[in-house]
PDB file with SEQRES, HELIX, SHEET and CRYST1 records, atoms N, CA, C and O in Angstrom:
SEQRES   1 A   82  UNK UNK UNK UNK UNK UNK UNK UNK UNK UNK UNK UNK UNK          
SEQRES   2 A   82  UNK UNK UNK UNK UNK UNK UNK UNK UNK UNK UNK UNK UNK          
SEQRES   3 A   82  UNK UNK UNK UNK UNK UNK UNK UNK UNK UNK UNK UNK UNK          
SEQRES   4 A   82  UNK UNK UNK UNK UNK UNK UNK UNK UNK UNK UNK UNK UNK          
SEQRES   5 A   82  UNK UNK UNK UNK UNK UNK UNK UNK UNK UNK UNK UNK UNK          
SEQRES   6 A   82  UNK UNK UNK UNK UNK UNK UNK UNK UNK UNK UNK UNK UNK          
SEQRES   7 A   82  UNK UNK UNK UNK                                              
HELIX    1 AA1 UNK A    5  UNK A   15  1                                  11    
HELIX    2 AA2 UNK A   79  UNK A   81  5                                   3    
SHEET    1 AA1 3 UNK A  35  UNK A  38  0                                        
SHEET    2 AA1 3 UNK A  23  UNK A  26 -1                                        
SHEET    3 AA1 3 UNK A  67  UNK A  69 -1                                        
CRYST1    1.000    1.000    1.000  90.00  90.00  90.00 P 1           1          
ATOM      1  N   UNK A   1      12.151 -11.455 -21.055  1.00  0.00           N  
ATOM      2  CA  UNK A   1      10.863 -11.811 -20.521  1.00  0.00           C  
ATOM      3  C   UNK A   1       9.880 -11.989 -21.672  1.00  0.00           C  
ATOM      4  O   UNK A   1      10.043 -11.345 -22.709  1.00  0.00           O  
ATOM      5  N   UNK A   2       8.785 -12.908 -21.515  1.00  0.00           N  
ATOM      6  CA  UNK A   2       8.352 -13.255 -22.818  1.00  0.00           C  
ATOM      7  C   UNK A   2       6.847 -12.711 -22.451  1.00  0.00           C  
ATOM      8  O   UNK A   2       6.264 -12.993 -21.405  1.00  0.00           O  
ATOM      9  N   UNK A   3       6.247 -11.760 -23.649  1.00  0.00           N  
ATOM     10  CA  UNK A   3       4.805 -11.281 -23.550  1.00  0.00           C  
ATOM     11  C   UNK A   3       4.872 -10.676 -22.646  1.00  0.00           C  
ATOM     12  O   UNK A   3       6.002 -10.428 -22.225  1.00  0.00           O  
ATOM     13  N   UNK A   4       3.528 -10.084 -21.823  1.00  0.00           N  
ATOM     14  CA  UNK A   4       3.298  -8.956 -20.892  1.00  0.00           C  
ATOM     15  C   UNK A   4       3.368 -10.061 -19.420  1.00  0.00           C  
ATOM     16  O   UNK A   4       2.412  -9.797 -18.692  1.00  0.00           O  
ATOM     17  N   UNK A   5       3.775 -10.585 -19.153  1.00  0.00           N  
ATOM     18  CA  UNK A   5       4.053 -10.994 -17.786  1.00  0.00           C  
ATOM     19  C   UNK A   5       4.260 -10.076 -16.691  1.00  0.00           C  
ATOM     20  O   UNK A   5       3.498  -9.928 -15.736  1.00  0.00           O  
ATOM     21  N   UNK A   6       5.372  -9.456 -16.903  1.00  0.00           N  
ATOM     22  CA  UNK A   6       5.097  -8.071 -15.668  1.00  0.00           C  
ATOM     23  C   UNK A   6       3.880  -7.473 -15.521  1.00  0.00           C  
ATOM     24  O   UNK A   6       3.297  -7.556 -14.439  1.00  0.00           O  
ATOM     25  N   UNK A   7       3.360  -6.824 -16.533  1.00  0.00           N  
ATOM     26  CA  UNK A   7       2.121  -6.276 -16.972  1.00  0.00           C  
ATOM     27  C   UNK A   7       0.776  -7.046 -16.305  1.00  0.00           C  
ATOM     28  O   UNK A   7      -0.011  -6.604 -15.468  1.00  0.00           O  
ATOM     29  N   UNK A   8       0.794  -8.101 -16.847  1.00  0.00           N  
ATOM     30  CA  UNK A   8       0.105  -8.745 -15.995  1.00  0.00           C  
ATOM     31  C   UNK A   8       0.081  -9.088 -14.659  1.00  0.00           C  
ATOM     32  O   UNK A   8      -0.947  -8.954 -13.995  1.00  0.00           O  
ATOM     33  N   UNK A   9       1.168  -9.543 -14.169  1.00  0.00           N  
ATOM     34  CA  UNK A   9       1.550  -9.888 -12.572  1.00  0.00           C  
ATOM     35  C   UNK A   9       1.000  -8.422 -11.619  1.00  0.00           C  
ATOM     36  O   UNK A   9       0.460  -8.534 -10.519  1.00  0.00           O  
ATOM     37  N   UNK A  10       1.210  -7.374 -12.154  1.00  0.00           N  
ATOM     38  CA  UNK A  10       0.839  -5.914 -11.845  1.00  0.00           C  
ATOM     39  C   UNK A  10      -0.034  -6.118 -11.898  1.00  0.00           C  
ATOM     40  O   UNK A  10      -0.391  -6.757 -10.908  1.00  0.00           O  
ATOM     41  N   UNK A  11      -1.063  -5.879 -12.833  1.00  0.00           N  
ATOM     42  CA  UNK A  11      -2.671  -5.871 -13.042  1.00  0.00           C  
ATOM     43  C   UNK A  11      -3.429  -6.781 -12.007  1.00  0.00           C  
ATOM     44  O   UNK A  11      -4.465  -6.468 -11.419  1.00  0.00           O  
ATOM     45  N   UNK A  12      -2.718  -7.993 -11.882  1.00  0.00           N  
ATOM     46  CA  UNK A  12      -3.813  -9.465 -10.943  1.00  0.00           C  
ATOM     47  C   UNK A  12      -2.990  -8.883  -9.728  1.00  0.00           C  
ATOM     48  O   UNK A  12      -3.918  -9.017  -8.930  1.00  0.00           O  
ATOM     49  N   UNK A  13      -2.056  -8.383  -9.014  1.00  0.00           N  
ATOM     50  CA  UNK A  13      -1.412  -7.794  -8.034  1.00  0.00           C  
ATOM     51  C   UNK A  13      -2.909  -6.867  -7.933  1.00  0.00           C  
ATOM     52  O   UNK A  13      -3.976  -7.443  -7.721  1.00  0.00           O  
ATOM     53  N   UNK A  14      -2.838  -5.691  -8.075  1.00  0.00           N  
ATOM     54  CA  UNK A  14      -3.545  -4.569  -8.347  1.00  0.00           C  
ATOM     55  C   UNK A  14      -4.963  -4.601  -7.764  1.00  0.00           C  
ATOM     56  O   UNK A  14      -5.556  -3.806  -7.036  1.00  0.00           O  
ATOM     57  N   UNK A  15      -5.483  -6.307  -8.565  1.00  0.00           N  
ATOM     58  CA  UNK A  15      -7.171  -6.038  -9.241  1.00  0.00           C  
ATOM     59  C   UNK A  15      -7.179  -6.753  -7.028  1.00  0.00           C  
ATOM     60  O   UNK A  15      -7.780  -6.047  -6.217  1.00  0.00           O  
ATOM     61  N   UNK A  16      -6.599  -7.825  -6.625  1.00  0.00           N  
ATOM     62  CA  UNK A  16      -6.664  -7.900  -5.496  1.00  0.00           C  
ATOM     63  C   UNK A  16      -5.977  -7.446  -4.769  1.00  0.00           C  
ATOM     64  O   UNK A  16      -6.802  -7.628  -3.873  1.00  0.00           O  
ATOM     65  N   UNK A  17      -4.955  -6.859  -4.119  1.00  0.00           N  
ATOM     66  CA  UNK A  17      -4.277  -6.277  -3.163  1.00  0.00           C  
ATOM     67  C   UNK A  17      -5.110  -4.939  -2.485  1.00  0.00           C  
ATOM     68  O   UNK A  17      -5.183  -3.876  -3.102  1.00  0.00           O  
ATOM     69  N   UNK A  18      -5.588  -5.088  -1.440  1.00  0.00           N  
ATOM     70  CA  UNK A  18      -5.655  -3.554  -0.832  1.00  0.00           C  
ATOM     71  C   UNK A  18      -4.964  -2.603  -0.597  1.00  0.00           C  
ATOM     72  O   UNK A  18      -5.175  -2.359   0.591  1.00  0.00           O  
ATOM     73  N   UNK A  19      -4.057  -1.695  -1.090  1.00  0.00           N  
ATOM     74  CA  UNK A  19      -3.494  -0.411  -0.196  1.00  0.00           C  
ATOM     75  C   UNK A  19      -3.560  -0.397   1.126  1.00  0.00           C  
ATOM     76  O   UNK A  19      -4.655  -0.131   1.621  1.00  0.00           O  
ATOM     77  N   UNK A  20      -2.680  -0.614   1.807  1.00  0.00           N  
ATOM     78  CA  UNK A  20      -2.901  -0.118   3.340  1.00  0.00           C  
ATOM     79  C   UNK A  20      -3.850  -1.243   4.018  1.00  0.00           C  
ATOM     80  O   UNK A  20      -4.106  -0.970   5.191  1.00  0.00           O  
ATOM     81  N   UNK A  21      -4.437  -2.463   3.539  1.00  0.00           N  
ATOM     82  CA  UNK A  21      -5.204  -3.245   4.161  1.00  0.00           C  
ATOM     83  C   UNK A  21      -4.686  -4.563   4.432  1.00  0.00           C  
ATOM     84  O   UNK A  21      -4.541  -5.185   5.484  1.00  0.00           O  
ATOM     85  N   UNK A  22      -4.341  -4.952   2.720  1.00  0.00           N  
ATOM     86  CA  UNK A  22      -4.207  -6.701   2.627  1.00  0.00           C  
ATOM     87  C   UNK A  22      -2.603  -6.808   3.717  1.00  0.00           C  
ATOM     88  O   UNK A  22      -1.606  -6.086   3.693  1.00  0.00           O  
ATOM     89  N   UNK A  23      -2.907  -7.930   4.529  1.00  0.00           N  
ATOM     90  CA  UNK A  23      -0.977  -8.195   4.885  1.00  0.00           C  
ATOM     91  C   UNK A  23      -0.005  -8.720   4.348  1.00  0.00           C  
ATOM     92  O   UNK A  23      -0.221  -9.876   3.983  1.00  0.00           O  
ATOM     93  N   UNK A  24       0.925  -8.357   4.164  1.00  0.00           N  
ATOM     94  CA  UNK A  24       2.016  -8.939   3.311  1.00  0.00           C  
ATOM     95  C   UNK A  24       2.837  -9.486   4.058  1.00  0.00           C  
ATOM     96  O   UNK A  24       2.976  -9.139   5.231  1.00  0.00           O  
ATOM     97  N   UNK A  25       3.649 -10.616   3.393  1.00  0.00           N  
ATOM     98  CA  UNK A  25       4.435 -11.211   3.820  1.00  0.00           C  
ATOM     99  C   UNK A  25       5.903 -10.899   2.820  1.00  0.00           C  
ATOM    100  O   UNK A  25       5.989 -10.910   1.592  1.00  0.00           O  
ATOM    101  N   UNK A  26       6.813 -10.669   3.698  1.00  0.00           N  
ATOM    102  CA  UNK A  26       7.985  -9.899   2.454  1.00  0.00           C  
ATOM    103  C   UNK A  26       9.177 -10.767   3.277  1.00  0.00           C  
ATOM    104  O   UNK A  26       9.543 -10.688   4.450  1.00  0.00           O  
ATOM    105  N   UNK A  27       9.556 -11.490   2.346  1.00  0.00           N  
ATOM    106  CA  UNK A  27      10.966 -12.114   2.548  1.00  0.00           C  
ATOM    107  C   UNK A  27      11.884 -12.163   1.159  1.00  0.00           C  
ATOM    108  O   UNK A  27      11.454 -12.648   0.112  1.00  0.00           O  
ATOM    109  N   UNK A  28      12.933 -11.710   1.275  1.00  0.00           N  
ATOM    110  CA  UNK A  28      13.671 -11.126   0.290  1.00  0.00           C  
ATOM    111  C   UNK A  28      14.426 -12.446  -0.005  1.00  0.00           C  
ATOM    112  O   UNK A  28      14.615 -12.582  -1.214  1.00  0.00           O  
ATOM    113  N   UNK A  29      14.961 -13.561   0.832  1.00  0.00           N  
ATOM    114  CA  UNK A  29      15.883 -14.725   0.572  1.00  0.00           C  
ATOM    115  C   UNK A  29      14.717 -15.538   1.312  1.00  0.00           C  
ATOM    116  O   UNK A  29      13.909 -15.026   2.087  1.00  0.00           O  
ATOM    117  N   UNK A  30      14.778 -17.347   0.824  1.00  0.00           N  
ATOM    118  CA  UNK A  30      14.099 -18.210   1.217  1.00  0.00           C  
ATOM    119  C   UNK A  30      14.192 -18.587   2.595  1.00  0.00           C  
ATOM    120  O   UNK A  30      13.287 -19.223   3.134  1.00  0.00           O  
ATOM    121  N   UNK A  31      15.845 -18.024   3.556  1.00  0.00           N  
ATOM    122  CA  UNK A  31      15.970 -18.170   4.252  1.00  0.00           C  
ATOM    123  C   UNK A  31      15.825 -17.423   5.529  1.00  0.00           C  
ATOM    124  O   UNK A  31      15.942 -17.551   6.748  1.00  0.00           O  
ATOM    125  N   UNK A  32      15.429 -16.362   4.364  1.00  0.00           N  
ATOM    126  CA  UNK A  32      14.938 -15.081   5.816  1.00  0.00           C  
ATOM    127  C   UNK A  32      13.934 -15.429   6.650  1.00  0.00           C  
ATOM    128  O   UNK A  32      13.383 -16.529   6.601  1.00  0.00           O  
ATOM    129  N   UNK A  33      13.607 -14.415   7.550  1.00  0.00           N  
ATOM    130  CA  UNK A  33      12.311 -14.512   8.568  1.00  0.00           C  
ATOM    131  C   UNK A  33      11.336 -14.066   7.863  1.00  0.00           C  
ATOM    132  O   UNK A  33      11.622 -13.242   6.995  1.00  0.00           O  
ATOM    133  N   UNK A  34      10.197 -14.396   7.997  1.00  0.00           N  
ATOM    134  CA  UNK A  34       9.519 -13.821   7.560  1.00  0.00           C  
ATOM    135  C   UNK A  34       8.828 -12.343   8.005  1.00  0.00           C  
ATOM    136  O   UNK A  34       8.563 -12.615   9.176  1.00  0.00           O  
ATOM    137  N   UNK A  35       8.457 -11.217   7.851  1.00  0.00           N  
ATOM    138  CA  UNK A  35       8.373 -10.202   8.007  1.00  0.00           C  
ATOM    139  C   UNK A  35       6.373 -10.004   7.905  1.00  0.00           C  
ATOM    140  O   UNK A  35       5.865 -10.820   7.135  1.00  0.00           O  
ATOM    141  N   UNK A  36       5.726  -9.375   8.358  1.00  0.00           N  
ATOM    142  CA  UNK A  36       4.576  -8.705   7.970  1.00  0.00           C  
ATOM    143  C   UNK A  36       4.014  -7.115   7.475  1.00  0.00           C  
ATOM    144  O   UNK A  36       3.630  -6.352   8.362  1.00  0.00           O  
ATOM    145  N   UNK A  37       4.000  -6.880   6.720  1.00  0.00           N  
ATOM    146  CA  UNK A  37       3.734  -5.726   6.406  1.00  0.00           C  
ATOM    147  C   UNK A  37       2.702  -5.289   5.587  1.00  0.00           C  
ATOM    148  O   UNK A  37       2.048  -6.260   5.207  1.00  0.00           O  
ATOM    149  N   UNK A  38       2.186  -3.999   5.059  1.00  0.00           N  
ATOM    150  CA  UNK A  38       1.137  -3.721   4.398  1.00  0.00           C  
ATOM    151  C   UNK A  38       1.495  -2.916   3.513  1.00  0.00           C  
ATOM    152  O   UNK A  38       2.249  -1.989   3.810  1.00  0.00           O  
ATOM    153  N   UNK A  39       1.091  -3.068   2.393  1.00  0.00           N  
ATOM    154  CA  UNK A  39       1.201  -2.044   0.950  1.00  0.00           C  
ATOM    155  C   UNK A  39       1.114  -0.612   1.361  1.00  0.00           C  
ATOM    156  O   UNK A  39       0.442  -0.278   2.336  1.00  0.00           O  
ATOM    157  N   UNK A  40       1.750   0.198   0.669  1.00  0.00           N  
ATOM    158  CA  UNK A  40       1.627   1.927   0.768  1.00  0.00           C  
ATOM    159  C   UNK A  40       1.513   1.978  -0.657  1.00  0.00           C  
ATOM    160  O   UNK A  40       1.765   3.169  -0.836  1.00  0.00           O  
ATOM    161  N   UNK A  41       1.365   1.636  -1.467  1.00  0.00           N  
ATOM    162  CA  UNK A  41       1.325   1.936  -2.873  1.00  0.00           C  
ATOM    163  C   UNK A  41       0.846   0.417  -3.598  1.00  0.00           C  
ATOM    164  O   UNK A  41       0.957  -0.740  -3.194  1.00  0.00           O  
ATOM    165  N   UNK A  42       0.325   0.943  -4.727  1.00  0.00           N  
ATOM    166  CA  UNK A  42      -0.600  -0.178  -5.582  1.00  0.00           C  
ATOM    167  C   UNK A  42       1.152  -0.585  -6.213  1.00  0.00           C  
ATOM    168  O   UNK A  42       2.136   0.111  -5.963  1.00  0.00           O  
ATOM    169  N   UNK A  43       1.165  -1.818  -7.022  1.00  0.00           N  
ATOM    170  CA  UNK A  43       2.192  -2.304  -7.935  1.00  0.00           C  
ATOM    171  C   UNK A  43       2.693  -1.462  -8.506  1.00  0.00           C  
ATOM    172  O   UNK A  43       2.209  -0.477  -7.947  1.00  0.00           O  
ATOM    173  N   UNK A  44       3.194  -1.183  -9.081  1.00  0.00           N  
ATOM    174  CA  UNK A  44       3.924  -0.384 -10.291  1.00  0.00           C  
ATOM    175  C   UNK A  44       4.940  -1.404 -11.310  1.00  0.00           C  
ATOM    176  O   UNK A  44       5.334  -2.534 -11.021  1.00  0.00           O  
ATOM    177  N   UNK A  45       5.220  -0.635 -12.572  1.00  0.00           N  
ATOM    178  CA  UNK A  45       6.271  -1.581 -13.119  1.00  0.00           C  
ATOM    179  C   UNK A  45       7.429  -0.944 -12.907  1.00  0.00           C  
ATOM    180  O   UNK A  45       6.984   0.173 -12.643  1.00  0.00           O  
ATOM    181  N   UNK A  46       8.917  -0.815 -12.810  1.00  0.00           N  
ATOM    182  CA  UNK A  46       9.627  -0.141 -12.171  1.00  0.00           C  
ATOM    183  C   UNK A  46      11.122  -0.359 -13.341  1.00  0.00           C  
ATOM    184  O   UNK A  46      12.041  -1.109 -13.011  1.00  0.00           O  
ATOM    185  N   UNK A  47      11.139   0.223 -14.348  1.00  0.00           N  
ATOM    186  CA  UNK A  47      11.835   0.494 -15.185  1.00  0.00           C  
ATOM    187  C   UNK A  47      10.937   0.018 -16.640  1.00  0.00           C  
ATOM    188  O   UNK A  47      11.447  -0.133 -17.750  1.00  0.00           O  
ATOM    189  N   UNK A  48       9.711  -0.137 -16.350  1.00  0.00           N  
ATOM    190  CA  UNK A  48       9.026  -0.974 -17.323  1.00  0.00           C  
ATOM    191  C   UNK A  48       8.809  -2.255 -17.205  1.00  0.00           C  
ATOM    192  O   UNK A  48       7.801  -2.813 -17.637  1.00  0.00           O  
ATOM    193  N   UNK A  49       9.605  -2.732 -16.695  1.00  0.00           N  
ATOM    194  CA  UNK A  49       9.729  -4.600 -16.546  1.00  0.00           C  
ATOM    195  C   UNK A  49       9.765  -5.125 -15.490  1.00  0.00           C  
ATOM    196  O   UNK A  49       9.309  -6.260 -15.627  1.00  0.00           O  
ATOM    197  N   UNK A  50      10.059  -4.938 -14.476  1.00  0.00           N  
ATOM    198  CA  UNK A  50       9.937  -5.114 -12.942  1.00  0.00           C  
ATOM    199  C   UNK A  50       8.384  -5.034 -11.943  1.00  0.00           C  
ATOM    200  O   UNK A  50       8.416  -3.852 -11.601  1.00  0.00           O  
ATOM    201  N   UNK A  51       7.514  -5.435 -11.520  1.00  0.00           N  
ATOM    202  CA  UNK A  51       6.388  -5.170 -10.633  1.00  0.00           C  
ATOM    203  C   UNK A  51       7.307  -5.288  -9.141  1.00  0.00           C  
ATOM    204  O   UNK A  51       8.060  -6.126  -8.645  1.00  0.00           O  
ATOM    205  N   UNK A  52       6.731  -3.833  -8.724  1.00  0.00           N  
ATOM    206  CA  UNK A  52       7.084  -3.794  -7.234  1.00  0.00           C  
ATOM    207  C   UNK A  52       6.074  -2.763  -6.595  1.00  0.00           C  
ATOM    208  O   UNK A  52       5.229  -2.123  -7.222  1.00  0.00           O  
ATOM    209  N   UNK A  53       6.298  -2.719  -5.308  1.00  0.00           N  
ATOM    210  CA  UNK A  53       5.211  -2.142  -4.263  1.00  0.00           C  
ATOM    211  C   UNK A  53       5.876  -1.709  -3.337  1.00  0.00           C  
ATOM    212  O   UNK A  53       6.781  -2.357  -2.811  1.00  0.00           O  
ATOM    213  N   UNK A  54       5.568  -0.666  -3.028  1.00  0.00           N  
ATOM    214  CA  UNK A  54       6.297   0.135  -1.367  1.00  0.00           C  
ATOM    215  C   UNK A  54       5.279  -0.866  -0.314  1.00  0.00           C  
ATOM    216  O   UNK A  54       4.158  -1.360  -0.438  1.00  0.00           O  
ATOM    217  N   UNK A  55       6.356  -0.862   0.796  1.00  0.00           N  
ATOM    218  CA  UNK A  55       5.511  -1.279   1.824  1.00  0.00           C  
ATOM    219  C   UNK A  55       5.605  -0.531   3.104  1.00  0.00           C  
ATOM    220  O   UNK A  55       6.741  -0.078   3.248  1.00  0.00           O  
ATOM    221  N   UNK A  56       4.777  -0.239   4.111  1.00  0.00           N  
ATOM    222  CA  UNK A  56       5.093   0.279   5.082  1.00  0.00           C  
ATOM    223  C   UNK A  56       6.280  -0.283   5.770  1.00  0.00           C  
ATOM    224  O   UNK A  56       6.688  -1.441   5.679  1.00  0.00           O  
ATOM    225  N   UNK A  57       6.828   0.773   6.535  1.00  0.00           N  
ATOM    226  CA  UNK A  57       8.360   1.007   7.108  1.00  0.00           C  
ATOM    227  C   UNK A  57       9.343   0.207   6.533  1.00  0.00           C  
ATOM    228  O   UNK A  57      10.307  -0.230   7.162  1.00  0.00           O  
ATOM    229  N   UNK A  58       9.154   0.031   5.516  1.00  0.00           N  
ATOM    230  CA  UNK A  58      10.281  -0.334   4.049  1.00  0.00           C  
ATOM    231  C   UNK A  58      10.837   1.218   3.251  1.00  0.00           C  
ATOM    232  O   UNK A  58      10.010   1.972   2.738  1.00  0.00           O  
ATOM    233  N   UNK A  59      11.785   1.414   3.249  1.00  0.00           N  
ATOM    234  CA  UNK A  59      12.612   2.356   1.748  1.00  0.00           C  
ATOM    235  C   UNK A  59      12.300   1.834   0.739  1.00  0.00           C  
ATOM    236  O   UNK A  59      12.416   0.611   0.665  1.00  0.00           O  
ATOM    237  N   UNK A  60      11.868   2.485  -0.226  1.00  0.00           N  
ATOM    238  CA  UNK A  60      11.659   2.092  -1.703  1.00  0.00           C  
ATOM    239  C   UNK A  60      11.134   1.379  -2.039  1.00  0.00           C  
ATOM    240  O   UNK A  60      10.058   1.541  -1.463  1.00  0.00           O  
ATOM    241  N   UNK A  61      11.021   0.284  -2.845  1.00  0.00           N  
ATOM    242  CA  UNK A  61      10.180  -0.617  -3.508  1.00  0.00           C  
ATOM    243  C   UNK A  61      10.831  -1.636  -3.871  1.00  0.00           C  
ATOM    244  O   UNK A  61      11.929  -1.575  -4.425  1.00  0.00           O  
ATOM    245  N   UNK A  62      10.206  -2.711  -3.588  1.00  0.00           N  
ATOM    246  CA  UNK A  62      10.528  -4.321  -3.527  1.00  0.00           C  
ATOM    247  C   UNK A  62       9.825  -5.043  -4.681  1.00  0.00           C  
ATOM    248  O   UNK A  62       8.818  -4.496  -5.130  1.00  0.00           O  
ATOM    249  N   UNK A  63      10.096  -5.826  -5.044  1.00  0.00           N  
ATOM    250  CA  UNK A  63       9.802  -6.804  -6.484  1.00  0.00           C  
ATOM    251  C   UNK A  63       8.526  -7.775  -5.560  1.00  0.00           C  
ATOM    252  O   UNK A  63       8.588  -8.542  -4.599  1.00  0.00           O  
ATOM    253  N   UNK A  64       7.126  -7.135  -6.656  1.00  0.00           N  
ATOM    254  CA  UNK A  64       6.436  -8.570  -5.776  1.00  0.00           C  
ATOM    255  C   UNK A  64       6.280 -10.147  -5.482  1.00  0.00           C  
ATOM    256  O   UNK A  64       5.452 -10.792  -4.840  1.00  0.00           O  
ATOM    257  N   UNK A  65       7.618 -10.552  -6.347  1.00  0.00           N  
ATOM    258  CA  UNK A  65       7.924 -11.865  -6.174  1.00  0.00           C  
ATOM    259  C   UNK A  65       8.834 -12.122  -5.177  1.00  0.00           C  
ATOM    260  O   UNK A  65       9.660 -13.035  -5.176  1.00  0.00           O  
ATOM    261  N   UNK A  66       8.654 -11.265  -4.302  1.00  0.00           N  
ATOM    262  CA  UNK A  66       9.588 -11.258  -3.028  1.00  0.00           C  
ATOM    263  C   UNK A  66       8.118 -11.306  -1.702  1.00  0.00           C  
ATOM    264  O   UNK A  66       8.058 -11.530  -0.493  1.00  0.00           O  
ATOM    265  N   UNK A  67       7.245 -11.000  -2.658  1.00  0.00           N  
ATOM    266  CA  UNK A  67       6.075 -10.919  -1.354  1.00  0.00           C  
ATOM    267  C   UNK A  67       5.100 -12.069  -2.046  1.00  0.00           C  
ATOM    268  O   UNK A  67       4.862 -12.554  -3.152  1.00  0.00           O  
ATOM    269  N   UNK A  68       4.541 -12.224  -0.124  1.00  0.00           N  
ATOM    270  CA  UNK A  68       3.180 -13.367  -0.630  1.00  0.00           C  
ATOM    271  C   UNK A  68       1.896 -12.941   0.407  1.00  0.00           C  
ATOM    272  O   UNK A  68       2.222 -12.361   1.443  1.00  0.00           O  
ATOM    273  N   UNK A  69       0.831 -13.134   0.233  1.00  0.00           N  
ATOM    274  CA  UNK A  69      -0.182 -12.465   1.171  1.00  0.00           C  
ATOM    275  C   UNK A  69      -0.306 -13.639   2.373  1.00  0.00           C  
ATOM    276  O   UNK A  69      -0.271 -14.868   2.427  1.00  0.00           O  
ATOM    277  N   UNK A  70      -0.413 -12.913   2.974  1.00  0.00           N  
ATOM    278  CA  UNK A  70      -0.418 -13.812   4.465  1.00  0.00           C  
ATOM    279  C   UNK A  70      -1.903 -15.116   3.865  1.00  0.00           C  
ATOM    280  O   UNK A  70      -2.946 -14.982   3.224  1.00  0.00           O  
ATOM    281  N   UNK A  71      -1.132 -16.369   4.582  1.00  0.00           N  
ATOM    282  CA  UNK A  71      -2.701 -17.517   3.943  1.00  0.00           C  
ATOM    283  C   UNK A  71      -3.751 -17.380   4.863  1.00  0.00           C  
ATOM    284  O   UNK A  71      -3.691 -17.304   6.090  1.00  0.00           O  
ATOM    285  N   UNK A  72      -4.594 -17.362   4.211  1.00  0.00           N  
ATOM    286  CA  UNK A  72      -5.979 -17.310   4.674  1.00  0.00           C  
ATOM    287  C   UNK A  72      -6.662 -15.975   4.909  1.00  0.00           C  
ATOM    288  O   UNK A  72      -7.742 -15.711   5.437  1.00  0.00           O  
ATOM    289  N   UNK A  73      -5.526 -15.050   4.252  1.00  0.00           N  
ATOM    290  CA  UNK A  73      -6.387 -13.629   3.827  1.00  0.00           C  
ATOM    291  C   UNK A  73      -7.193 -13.903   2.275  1.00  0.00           C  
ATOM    292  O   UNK A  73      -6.859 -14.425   1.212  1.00  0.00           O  
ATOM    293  N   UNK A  74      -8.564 -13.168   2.865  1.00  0.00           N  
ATOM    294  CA  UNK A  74      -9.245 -13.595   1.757  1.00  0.00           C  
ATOM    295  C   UNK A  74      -8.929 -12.596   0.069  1.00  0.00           C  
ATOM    296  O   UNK A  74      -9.683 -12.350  -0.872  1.00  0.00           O  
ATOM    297  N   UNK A  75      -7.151 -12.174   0.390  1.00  0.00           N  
ATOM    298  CA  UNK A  75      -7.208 -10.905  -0.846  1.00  0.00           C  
ATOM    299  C   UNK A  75      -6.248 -12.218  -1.575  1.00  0.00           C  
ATOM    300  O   UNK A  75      -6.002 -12.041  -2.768  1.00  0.00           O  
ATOM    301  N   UNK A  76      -5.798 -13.272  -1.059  1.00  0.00           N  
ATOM    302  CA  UNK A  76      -4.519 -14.721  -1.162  1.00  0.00           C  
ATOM    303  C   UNK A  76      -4.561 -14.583  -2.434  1.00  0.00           C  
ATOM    304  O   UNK A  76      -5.688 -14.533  -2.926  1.00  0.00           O  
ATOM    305  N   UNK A  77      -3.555 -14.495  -3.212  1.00  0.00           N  
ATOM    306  CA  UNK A  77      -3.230 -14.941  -4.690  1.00  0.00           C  
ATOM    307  C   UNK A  77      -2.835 -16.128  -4.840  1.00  0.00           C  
ATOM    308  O   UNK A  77      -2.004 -16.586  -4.056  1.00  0.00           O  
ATOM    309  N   UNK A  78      -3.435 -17.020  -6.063  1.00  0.00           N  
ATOM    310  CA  UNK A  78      -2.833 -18.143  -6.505  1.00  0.00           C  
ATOM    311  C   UNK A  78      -1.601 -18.816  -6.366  1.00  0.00           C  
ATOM    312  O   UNK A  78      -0.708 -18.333  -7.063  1.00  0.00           O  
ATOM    313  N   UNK A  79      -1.372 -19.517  -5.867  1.00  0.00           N  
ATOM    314  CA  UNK A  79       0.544 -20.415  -5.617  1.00  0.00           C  
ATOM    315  C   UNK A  79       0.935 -20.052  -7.022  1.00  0.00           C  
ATOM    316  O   UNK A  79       2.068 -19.571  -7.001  1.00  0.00           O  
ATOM    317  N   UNK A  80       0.351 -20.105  -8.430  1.00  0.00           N  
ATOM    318  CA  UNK A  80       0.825 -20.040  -9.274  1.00  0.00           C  
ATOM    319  C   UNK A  80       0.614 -18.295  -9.864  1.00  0.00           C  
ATOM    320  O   UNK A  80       0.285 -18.028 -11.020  1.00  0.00           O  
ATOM    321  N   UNK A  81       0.751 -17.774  -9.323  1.00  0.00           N  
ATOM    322  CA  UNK A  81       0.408 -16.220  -9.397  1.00  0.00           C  
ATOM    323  C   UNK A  81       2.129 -15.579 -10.078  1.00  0.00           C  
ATOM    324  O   UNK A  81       2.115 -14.772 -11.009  1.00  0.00           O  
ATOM    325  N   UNK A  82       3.368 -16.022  -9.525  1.00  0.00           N  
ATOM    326  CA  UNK A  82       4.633 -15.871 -10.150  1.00  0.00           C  
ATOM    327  C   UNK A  82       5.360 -16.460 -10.241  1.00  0.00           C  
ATOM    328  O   UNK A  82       6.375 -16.100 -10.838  1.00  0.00           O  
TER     329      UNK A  82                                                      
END                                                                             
């Protein structure tokens, strides 16, 4: 991975995402359903290099390039965000 990219993706994750507020959208394959859920925990990096987030009634922690904020929440990250 080149430069702080995780680091960053965490931080702009972070500076907008609510805890427990913003909705998430978590689909693990392009072909899944899509799912709705809400953060239980801010980003983390998750061996150092990884950004992920617990989500409610999820086990463990998911990579946030597996999640996207529902559109037209006003917390929406950039298309080019990862």
């Amino acid at each position: 991975m080149i430069g702080n990219k995780p680091k960053h993706q965490m931080d702009t994750w972070n500076k907008r995402i609510q805890v427990g507020v913003t909705e998430i959208e978590f689909r693990p394959h392009p072909s899944g359903a899509k799912k709705k859920y809400r953060t239980r925990s801010p980003a983390y990096l998750l061996n150092g290099e990884t950004p992920v987030v617990e989500l409610e009634g999820k086990a463990g922690a998911v990579d946030i390039s597996c999640c996207r904020v529902f559109k037209g929440h006003r917390d929406e990250l950039p298309d080019d965000f990862l």
